[in-house]
C-alpha positions in Angstrom: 155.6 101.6 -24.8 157.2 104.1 -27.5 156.5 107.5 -28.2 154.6 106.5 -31.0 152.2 104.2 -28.8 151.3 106.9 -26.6 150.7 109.4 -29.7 147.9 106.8 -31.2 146.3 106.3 -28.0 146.5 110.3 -27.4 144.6 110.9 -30.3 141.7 108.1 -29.8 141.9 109.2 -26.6 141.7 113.4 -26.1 139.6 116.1 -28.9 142.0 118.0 -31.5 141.1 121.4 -29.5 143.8 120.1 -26.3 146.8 121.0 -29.2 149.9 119.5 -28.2 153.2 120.6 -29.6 155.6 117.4 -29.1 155.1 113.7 -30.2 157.3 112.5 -27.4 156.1 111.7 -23.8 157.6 113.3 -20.4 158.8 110.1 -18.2 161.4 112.3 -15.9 162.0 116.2 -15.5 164.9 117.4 -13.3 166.0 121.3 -13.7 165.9 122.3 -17.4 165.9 118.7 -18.7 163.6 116.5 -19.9 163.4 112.7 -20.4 160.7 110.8 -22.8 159.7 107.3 -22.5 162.6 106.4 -24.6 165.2 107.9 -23.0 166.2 110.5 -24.8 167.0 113.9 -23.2 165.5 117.4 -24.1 167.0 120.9 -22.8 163.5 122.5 -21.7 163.3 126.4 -23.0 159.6 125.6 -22.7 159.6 125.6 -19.0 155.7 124.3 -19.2 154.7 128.0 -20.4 156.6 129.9 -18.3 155.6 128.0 -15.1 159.5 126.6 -14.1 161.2 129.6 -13.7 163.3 127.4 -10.5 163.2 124.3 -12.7 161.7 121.4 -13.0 161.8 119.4 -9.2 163.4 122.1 -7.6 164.6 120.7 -4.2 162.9 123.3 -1.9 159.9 123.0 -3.6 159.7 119.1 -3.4 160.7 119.3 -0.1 158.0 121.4 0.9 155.1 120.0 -0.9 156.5 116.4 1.1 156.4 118.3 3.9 152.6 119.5 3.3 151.8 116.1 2.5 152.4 115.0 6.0 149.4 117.1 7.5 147.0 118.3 5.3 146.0 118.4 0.7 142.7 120.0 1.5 140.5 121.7 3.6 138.8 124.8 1.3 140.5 127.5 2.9 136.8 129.0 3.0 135.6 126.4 5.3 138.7 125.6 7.4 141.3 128.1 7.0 145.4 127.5 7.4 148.1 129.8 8.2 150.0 128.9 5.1 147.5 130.6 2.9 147.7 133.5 5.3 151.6 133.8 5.4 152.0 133.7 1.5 149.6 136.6 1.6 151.6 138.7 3.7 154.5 137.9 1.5 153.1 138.9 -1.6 151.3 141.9 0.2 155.5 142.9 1.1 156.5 142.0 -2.5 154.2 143.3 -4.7 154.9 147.1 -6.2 152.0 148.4 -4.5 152.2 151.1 -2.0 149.9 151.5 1.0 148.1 148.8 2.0 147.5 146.0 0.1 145.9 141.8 0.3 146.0 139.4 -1.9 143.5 136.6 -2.6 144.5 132.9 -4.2 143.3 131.2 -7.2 144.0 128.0 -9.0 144.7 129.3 -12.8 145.9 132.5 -14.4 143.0 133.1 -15.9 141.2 132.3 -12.4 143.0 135.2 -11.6 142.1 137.5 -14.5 138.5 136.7 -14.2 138.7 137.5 -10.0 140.5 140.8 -10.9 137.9 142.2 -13.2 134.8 140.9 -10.7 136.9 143.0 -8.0 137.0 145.9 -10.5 133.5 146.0 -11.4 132.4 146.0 -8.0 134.4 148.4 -6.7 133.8 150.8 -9.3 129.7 150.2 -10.2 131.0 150.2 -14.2 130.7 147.6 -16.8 133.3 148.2 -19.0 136.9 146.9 -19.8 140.0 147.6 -21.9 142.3 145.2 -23.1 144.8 145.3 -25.7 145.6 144.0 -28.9 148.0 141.4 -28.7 147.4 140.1 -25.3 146.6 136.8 -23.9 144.5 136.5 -20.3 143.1 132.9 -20.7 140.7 130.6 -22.2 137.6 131.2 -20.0 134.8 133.3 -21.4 135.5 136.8 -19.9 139.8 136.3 -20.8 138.7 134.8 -23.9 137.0 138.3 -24.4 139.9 139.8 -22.8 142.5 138.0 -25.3 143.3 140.2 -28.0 144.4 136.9 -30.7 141.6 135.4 -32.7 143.2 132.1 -34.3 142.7 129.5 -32.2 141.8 131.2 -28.9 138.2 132.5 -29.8 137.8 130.5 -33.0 133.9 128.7 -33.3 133.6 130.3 -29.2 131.4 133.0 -29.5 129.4 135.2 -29.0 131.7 136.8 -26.0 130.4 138.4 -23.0 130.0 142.2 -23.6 131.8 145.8 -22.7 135.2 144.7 -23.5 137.1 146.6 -25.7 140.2 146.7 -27.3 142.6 149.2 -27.9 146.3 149.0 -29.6 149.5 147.8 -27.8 152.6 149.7 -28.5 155.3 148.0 -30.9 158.7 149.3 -31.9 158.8 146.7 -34.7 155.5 147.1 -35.6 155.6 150.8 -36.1 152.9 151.4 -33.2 154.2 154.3 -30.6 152.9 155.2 -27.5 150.9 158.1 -28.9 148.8 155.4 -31.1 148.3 153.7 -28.7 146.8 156.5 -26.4 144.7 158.0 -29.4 143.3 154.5 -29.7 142.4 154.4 -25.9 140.9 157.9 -26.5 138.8 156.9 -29.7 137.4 154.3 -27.9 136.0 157.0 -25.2 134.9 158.8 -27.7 132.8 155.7 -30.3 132.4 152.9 -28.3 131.9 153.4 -24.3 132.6 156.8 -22.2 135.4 157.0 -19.7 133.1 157.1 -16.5 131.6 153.5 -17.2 135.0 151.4 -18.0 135.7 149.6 -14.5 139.2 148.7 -15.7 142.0 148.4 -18.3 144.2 145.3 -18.1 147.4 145.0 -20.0 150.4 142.4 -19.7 153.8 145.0 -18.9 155.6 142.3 -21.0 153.2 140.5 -23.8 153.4 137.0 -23.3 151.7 135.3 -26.5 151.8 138.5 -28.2 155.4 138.4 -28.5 157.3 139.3 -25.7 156.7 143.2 -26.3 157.9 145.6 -23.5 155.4 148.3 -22.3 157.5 151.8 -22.5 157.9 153.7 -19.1 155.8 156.2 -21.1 153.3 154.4 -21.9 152.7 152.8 -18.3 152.6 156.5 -17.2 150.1 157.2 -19.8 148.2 154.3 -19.0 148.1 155.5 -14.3 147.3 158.9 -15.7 144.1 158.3 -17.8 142.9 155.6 -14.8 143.5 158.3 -12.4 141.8 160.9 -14.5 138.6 158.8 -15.0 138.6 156.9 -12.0 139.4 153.6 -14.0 141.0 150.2 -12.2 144.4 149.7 -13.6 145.8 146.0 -13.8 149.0 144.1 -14.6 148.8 141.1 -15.9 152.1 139.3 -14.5 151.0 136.0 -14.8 153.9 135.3 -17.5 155.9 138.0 -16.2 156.1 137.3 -12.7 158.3 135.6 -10.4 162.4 137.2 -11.4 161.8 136.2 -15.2 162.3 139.9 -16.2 165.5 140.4 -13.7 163.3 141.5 -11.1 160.5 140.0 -9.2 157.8 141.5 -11.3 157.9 143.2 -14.3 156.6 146.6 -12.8 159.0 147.0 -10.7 161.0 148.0 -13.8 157.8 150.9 -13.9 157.9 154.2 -11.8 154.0 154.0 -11.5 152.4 151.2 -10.4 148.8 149.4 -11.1 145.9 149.1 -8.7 145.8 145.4 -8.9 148.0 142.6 -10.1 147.6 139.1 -11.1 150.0 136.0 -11.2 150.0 132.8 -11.3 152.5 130.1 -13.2 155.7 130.3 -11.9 154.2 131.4 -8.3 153.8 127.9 -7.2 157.0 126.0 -9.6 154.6 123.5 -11.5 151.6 123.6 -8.7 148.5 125.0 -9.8 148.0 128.6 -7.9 147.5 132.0 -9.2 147.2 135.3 -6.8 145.2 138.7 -6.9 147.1 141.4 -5.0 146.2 144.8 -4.5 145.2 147.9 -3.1 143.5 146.9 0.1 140.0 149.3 -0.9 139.9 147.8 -4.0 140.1 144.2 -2.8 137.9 144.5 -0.1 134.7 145.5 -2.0 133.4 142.0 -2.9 131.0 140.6 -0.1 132.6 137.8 1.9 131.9 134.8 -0.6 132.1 136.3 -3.2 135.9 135.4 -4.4 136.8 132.4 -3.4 136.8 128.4 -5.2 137.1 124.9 -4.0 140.5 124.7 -4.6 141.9 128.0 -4.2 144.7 128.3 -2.3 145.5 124.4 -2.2 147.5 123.5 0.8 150.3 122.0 -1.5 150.7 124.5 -3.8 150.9 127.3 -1.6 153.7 125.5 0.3 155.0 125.4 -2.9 154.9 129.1 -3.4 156.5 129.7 -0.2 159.7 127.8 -1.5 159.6 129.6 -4.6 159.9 132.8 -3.0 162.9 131.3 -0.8 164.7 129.5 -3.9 164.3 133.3 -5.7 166.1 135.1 -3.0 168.7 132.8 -2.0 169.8 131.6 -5.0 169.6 135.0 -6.6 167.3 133.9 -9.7 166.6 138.0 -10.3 170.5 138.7 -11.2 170.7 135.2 -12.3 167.9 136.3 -15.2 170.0 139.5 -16.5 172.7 137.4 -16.7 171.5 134.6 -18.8 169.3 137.0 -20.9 172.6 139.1 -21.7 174.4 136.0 -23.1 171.4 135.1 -25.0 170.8 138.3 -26.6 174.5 138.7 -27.5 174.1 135.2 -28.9 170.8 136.6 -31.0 172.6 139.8 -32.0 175.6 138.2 -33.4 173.1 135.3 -35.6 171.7 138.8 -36.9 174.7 138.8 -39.5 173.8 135.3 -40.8 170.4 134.9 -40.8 168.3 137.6 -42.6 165.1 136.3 -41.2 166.1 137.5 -38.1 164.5 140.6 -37.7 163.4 141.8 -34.0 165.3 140.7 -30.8 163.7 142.6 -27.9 162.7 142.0 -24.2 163.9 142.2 -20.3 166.4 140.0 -18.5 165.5 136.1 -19.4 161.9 137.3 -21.1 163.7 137.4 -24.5 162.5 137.1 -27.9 163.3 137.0 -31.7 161.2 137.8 -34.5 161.1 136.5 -37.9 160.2 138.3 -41.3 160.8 137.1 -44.8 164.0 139.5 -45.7 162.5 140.2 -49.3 159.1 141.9 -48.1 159.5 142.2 -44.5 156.3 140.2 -44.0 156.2 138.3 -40.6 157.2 134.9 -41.4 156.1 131.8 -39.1 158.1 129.6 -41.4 161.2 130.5 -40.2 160.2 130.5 -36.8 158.9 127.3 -37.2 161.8 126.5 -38.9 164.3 127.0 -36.4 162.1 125.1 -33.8 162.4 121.8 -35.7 165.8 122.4 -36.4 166.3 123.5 -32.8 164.2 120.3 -31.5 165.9 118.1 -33.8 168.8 118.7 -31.5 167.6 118.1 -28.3 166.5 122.2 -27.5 162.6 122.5 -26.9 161.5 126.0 -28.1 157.9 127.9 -28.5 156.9 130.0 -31.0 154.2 133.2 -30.2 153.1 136.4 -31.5 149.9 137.0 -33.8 151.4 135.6 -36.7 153.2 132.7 -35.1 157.1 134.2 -35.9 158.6 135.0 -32.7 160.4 132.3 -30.9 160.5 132.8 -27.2 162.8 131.9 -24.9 161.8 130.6 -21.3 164.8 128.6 -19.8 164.6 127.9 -16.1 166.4 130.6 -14.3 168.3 127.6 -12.7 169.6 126.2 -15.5 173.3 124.8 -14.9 175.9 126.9 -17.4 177.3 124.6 -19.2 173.7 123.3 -19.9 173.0 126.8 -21.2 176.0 127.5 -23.0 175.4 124.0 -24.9 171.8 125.4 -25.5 173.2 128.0 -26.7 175.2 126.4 -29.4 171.8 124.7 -30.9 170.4 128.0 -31.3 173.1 129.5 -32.9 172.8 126.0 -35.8 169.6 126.1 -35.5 169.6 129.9 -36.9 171.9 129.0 -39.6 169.7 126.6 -41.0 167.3 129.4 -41.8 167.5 130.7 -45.3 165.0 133.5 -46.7 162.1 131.5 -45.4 158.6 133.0 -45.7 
């Protein structure tokens, strides 16, 4: 069958609200390409969200979920346990910038995780309340819904929203927001909406995903440990998009003198298996009641053998130093377009977590048509990109860390035509 097959029987098939970007079909995925039903060939920037930072198939990763296959898919680690599960923990526990003692617990989805880390929160501090940030994206569930600071089309027709979650602004250089507006926001919202002494927790992503790939300041994740400390207040980092040597180093916090209480992560953790992770001071973790964390499938068997290869294909194939790399030839790629496309406005972000922002260059309005432009363009050449940001004109950049270099460089080149295509779009 063609493409076009697939796309009538897709939409007689599955509701409008499961969006999907591409009218081609997946029918192989090896590294950072992609093949459709017809055969044609797409360089993957995509990376399923963020999940492939080691590619598509990666051989360890096969290998090990093979492996897995041989013994055991499921048990519920609840009911009958493995040492798998156990083993990943004491990696992550090693891995995670934490100090003291710390355990992790595994989920299936990111938001899984978010969810987990706020129930831990709560009970360990007896409070209701929780601060998110403009900006952010934790998930599609109820209480990440709540969390997700983007209206259009996560919480659209959804509501109402389960209650004591607040908002507060995120710091953006090309926004105009500083670290000090951010903090007076924090502060306003002790002083109008809920007092310091019943907010359980603040949650914020160190590196935006869907709100554009913006970079928390060193300042600002200081400002962030002190008020927690201060008012006894959970502090969580959201790594799910973050995580696993997209930033250059493992995690994004370990960019960050202070560190969070708790962490979550999920997507890349497992390379294209469904698992996500809450890791953590061990005195926070511990306060839910045995049973009360847990899920049929948490922790499956495969994709924590999975995640165990991940962690192997990071280290020994240097993906960390591999993402600085890459993400210097990019920028330097995005910073010489700057000259030729006046749409161009913002390039920001951390090793291969890279981004660049569109604005129409007559009013400086955010402009999602030129995003969206160089994405066609971009696709129309074999190059699949995704746009973010609350207004849709930031195209982000999330290349397997494995990608081959002449695979890049050539990717490369269809960014650099695709940006010359883009005239004074708005």
């Amino acid at each position: 069958m063609k493409n076009a097959d697939f796309n009538q029987r897709r939409k007689n098939a599955t509701p409008r609200g499961v969006g999907v970007m591409c009218d081609f079909y997946a029918q192989q995925a090896d590294n950072a390409t992609i093949t459709d039903v017809e055969g044609a060939e797409y360089i993957d920037f995509a990376a399923g969200i963020a999940v492939l930072n080691t590619g598509h198939r990666h051989p360890k990763v096969v290998q090990a979920i093979e492996k897995q296959l041989a013994h055991f898919t499921h048990t519920a680690y609840q009911i009958v346990p493995y040492e798998s599960y156990v083993g990943l923990a004491e990696k992550i526990n090693e891995l995670t910038p934490i100090e003291g003692e710390t355990k992790t617990a595994f989920f299936s989805t990111g938001a899984e995780a978010v969810e987990n880390a706020i129930k831990i929160a709560r009970c360990h501090t007896g409070r209701p309340g929780v601060i998110a940030f403009g900006g952010g994206f934790h998930g599609r569930t109820y209480m990440t819904m709540a969390l997700t600071g983007k209206v259009k089309p996560y919480k659209v027709g959804f509501g109402p929203f389960p209650g004591s979650v607040f908002h507060a602004v995120y710091p953006s250089e090309a926004r105009g927001i500083s670290v000090q507006d951010s903090i007076r926001s924090l502060e306003s919202l002790f002083q109008c909406d809920i007092e310091p002494q019943q907010v359980a927790a603040i949650i914020f992503e160190p590196v935006q995903g869907e709100g554009g790939f913006n970079v928390a300041p060193a300042e600002f994740v200081a400002a962030l440990r002190a008020l927690c400390d201060k008012h006894g207040i959970v502090l969580i980092a959201d790594e799910v998009q973050s995580g696993f040597a997209r930033t250059g180093k493992l995690f994004a916090m370990h960019h960050y003198a202070h560190q969070a209480d708790l962490m979550t992560m999920a997507k890349s953790l497992a390379g294209g298996m469904p698992l996500s992770a809450v890791a953590g001071k061990a005195a926070i973790m511990d306060s839910p009641l045995p049973g009360g964390l847990g899920g049929t499938y948490a922790g499956n068997p495969l994709s924590i053998a999975a995640a165990h290869a991940v962690i192997d294909a990071i280290n020994e194939e240097k993906l960390c130093e591999r993402a600085v790399q890459l993400g210097d030839k990019l920028r330097a790629v995005l910073e010489n377009a700057v000259e030729t496309c006046a749409a161009l406005s913002d390039i920001r972000g951390v090793g291969s977590m890279i981004a660049a922002e569109f604005s129409d260059p007559a009013t400086g309005a955010p402009s999602a048509a030129a995003a969206q432009a160089v994405q066609k363009q971009a696709l129309a050449e074999g190059l699949l990109l995704l746009t973010c940001g609350p207004h849709g004109n930031v195209i982000r950049f999330l290349y397997p860390l494995t990608i081959p270099d002449a695979q890049f460089d050539t990717a490369l080149a269809i960014v650099k035509s695709a940006l010359l295509t883009v005239k004074a779009v708005s």
